[in-house]
PAMIBA-588425 format. One record per residue (C-alpha): residue in one letter; chain; y, z, x. Coordinates in Angstrom, 2 decimals. Layout:
N
- rest:kette:y:z:x
- A:A:Y:Z:X
...
//
This chain:
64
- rest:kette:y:z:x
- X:A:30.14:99.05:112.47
- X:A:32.49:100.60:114.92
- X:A:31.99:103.22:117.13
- X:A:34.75:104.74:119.29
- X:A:33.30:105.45:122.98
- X:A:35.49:107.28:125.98
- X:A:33.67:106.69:129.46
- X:A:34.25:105.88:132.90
- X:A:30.76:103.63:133.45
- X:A:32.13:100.12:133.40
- X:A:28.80:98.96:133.82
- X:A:27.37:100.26:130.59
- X:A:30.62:98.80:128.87
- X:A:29.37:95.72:130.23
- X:A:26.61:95.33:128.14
- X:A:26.91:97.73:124.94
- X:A:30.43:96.50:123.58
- X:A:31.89:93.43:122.32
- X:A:35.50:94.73:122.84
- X:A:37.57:96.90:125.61
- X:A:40.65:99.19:125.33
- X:A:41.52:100.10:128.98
- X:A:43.97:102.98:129.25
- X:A:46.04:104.45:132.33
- X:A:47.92:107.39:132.05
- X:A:47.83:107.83:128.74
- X:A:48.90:103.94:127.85
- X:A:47.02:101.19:126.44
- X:A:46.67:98.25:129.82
- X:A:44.23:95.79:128.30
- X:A:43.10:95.24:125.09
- X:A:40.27:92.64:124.82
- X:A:36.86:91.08:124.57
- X:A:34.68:93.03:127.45
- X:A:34.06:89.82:128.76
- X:A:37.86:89.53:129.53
- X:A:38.34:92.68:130.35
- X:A:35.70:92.97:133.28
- X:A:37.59:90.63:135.48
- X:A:38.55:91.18:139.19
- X:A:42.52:91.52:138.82
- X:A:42.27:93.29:135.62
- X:A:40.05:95.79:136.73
- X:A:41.80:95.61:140.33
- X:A:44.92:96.28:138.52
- X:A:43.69:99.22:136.66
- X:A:41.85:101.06:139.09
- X:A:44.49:100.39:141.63
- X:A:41.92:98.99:144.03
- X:A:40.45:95.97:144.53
- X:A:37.11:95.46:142.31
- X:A:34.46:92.71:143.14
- X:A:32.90:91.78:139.56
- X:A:29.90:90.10:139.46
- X:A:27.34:88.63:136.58
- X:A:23.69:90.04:137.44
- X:A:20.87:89.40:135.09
- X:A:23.87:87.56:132.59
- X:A:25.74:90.73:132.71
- X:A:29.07:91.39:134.57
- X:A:28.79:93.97:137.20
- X:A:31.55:95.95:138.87
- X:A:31.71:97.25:142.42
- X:A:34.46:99.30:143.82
//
């Protein structure tokens, strides 16, 4: 099954997919396993801000 999802909550990403397409104006960044995708420079990198990620509970967690 695949479901198609557009939203800016990283942290429900986190734990309800398996795989990530990031976009930034308009352009694919990082494609990926979510795991991959919710690192520090990647997300750092996207947001244009430096992002702390860490695992909580066995999930990864952002903070901006």
């Amino acid at each position: 099954l695949t479901v198609v999802m557009a939203t800016h909550d990283l942290n429900a990403v986190s734990h309800i997919t398996t795989h990530t397409a990031m976009l930034k104006k308009g352009s694919f960044v990082h494609v990926s396993t979510t795991r991959e995708a919710m690192q520090s420079a990647v997300l750092s990198r996207l947001y244009d801000t430096p992002v702390d990620v860490f695992v909580h509970n066995g999930r990864q967690v952002a903070l901006f």
